[in-house]
Residue frames as a rotation matrix with the C-alpha (Angstrom) as fourth column:
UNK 1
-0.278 0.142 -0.950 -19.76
0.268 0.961 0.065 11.21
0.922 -0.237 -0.305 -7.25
UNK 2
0.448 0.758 0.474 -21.73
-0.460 -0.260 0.849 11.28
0.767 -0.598 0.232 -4.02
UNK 3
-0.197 -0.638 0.745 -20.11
-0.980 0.132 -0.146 10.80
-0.006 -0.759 -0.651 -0.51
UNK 4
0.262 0.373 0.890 -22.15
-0.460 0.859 -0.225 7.57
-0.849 -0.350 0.396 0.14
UNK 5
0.932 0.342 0.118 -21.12
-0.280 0.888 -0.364 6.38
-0.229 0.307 0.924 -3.17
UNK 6
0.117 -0.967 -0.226 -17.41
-0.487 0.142 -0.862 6.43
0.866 0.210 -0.454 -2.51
UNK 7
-0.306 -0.129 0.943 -17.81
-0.742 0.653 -0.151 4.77
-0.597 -0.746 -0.296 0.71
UNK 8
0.685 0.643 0.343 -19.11
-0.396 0.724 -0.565 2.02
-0.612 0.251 0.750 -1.48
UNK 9
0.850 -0.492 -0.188 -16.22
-0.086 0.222 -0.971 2.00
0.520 0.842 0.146 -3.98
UNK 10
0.062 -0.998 0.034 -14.24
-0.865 -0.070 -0.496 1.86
0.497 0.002 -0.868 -1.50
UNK 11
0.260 0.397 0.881 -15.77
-0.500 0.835 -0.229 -0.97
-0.826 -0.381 0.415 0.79
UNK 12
0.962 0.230 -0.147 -15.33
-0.260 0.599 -0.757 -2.74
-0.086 0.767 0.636 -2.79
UNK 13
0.083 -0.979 0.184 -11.85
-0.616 -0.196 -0.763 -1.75
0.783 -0.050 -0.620 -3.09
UNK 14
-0.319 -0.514 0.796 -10.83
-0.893 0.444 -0.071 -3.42
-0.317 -0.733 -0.601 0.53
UNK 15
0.348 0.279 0.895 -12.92
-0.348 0.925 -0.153 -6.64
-0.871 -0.258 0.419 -0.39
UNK 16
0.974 -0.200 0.102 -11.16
0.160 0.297 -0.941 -6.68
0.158 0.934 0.321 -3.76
UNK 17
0.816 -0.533 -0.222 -7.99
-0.459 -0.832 0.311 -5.63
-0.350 -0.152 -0.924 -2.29
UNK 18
0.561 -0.107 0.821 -5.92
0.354 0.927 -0.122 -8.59
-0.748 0.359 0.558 -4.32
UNK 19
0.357 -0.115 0.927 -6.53
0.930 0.142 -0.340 -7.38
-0.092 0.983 0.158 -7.32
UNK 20
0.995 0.075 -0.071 -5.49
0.091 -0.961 0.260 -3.82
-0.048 -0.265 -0.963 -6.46
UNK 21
0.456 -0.859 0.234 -2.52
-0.170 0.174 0.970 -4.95
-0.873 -0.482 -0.066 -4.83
UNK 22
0.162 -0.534 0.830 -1.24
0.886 0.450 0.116 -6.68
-0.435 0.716 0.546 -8.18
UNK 23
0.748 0.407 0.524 -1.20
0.620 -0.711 -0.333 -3.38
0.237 0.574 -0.784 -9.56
UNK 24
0.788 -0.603 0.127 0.60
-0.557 -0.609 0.565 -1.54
-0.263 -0.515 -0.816 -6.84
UNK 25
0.469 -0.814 0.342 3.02
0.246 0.493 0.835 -4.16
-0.848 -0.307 0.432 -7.16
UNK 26
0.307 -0.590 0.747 3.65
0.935 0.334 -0.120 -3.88
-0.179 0.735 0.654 -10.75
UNK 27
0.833 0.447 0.327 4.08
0.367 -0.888 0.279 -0.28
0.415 -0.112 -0.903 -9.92
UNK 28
0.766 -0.573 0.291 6.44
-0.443 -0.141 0.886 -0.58
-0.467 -0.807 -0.362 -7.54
UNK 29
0.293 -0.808 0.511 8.52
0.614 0.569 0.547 -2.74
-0.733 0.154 0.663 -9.27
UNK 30
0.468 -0.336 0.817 8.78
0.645 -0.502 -0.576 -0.36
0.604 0.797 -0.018 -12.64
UNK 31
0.625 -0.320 0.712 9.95
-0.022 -0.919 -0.394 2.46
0.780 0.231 -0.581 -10.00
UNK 32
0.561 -0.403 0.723 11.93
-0.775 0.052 0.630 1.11
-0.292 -0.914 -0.283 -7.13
UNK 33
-0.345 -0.822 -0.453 15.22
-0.788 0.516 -0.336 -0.81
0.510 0.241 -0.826 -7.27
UNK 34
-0.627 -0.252 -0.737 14.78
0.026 0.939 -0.343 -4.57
0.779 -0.234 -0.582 -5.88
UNK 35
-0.422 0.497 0.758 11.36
-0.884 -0.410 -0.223 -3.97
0.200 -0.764 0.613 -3.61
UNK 36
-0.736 0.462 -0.494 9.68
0.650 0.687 -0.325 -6.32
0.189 -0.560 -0.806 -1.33
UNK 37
-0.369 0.712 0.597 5.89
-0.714 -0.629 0.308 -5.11
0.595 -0.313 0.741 -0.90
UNK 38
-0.893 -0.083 -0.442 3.83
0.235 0.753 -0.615 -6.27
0.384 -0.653 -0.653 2.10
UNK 39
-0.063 0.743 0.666 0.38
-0.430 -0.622 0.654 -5.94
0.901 -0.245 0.359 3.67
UNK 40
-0.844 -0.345 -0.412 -0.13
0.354 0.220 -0.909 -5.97
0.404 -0.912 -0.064 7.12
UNK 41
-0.842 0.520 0.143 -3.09
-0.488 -0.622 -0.613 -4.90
-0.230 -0.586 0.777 9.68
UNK 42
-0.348 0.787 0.510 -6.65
-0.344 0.399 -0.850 -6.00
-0.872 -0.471 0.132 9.93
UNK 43
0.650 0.084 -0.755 -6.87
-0.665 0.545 -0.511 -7.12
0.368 0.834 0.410 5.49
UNK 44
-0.461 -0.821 -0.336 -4.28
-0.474 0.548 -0.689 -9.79
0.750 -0.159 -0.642 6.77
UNK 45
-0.825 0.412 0.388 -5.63
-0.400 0.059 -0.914 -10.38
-0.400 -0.909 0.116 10.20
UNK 46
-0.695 0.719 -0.001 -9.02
0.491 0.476 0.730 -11.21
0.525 0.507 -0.684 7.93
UNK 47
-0.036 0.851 -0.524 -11.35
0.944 -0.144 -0.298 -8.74
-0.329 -0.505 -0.798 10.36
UNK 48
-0.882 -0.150 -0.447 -10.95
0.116 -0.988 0.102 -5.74
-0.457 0.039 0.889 7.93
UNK 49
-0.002 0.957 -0.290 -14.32
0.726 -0.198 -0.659 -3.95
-0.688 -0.211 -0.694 7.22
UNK 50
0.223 0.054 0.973 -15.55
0.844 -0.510 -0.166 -1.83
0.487 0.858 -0.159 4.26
UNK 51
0.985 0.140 -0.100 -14.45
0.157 -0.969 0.191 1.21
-0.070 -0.203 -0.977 6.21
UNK 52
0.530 -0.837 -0.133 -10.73
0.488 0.173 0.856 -0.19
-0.694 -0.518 0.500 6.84
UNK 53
0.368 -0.527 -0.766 -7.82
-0.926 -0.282 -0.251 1.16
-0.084 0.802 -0.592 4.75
UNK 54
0.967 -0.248 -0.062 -5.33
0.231 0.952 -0.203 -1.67
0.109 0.181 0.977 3.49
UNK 55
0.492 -0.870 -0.034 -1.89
-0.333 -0.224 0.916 -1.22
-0.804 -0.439 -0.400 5.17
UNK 56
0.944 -0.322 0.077 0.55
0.290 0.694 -0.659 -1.62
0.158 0.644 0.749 2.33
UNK 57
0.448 -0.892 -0.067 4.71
-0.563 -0.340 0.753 -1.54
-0.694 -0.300 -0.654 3.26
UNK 58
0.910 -0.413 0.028 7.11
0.049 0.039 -0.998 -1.06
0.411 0.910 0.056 0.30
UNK 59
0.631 -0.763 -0.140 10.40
-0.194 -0.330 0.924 -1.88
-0.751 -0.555 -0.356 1.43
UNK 60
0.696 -0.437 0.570 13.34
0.669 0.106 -0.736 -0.76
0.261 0.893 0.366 -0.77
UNK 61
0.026 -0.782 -0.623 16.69
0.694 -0.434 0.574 0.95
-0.719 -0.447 0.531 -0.84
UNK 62
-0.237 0.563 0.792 15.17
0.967 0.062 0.245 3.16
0.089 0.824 -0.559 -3.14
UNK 63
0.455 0.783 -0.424 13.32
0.846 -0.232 0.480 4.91
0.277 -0.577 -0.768 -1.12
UNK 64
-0.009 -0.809 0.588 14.13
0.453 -0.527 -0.719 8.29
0.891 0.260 0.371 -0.57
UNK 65
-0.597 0.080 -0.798 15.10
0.790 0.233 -0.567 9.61
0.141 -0.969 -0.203 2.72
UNK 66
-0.996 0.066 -0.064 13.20
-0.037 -0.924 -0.381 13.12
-0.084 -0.377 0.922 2.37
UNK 67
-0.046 0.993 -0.104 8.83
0.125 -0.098 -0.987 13.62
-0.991 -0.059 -0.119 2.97
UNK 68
0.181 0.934 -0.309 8.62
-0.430 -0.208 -0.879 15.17
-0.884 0.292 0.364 0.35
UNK 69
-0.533 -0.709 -0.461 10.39
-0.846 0.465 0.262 13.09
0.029 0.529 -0.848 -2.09
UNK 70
-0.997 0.051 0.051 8.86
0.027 0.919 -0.394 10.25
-0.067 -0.392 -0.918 -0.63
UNK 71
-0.061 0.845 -0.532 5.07
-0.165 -0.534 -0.829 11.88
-0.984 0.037 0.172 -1.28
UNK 72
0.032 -0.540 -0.841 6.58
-0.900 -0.382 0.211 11.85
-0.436 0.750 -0.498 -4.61
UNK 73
-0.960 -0.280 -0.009 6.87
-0.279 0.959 -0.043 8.00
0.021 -0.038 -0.999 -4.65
UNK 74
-0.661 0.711 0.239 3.37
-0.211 0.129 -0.969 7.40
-0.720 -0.691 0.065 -3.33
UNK 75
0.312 0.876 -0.367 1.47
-0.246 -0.298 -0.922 9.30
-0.917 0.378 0.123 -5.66
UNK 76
-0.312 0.129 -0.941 3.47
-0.943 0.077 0.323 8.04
0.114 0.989 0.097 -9.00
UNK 77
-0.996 -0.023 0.082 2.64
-0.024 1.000 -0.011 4.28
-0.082 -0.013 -0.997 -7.44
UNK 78
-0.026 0.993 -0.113 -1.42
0.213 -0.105 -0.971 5.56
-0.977 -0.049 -0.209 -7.30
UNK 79
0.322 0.434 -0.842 -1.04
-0.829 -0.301 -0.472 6.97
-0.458 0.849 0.263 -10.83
UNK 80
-0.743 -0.630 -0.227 1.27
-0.652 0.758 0.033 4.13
0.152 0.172 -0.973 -12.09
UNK 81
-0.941 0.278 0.192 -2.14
0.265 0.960 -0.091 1.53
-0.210 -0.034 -0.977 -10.50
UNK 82
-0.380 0.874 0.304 -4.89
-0.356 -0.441 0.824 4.18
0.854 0.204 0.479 -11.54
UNK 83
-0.601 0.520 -0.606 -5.81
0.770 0.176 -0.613 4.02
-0.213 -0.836 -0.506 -7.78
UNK 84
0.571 0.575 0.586 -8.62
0.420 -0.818 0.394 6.66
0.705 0.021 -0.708 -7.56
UNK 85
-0.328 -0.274 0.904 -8.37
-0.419 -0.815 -0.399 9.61
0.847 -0.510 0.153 -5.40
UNK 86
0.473 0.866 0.164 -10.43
-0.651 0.218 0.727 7.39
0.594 -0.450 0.667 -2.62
UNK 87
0.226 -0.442 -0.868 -8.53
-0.127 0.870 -0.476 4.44
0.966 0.217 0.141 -2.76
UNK 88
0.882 0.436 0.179 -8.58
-0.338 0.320 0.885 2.80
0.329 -0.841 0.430 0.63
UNK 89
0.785 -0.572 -0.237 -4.71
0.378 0.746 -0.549 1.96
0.491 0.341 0.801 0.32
UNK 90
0.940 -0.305 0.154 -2.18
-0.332 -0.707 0.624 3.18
-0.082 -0.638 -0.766 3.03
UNK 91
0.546 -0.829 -0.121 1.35
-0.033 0.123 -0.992 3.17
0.837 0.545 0.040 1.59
UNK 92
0.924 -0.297 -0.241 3.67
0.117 -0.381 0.917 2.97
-0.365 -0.876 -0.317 4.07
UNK 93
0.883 -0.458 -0.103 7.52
-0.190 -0.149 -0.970 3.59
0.429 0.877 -0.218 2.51
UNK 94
0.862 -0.421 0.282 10.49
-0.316 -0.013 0.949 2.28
-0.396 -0.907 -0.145 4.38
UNK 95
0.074 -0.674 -0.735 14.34
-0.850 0.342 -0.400 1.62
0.521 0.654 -0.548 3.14
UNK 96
-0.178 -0.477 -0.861 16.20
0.118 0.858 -0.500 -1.56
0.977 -0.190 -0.096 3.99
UNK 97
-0.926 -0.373 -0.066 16.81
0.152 -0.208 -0.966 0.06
0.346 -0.904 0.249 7.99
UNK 98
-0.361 0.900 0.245 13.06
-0.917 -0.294 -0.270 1.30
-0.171 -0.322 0.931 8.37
UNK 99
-0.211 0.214 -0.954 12.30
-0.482 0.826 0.292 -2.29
0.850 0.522 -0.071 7.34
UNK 100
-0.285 -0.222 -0.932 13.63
0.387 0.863 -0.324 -3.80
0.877 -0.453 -0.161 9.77
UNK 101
-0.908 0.205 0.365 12.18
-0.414 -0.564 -0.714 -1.47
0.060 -0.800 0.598 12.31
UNK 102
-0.220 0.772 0.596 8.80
-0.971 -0.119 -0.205 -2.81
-0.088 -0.624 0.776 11.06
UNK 103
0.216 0.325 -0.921 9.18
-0.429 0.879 0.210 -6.14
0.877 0.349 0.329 10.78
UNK 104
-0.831 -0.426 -0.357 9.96
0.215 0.347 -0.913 -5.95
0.513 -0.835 -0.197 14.73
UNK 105
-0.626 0.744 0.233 6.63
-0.557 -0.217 -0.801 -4.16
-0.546 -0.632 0.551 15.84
UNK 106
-0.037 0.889 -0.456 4.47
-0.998 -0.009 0.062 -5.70
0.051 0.457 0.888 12.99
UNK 107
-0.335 -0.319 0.887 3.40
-0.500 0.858 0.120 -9.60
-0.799 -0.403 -0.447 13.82
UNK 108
0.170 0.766 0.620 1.50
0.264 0.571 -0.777 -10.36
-0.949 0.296 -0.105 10.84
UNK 109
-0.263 -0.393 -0.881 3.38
-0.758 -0.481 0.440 -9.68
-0.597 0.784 -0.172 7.60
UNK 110
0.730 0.347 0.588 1.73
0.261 0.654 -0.710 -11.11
-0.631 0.672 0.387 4.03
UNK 111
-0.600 -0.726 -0.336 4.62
-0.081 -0.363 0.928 -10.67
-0.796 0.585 0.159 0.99
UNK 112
0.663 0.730 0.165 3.34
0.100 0.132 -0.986 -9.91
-0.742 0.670 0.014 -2.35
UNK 113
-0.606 -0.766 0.214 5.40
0.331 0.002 0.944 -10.66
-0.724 0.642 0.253 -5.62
């Protein structure tokens, strides 16, 4: 695949980013105890642009507390929604305590079930 035509699949990918999302979620839910998944940043806001990524924040007591463990998590939720390698989708991973860390700096939280 050609550079210019993954900047296209992805640009598609953010303006579909819905139907993505339903994925990640059912993802998340098969591997994480009791998660709450959120998106946040400029797909929320409504001014995100085929270049943007799509802030997503998985909160769960789940979550493990080490990187690379937590790498680990990421990438079975990308295989788990057949994200491509491309995929415009910034995971962010936080337990119960990191939660609440960003639900103080972040003003614009969407919940997805």
């Amino acid at each position: 695949m050609e550079y210019v035509d993954i900047l296209m699949e992805r640009s598609k990918m953010v303006e579909n980013w819905r139907s993505y999302l339903a994925k990640i979620v059912e993802a998340v839910n098969e591997i994480l105890p009791n998660p709450r998944v959120y998106v946040f940043g400029s797909t929320v806001k409504g001014c995100a642009v085929g270049g943007s990524d799509v802030d997503v924040l998985i909160v769960s007591n789940g979550i493990p507390n080490g990187n690379i463990e937590r790498a680990k998590v990421k990438v079975r939720i990308e295989e788990l929604s057949k994200l491509p390698p491309y995929h415009p989708f910034e995971l962010h991973l936080a337990d119960e305590k990191e939660g609440i860390w960003y639900f103080s700096k972040i003003k614009e939280l969407k919940e997805f079930h």
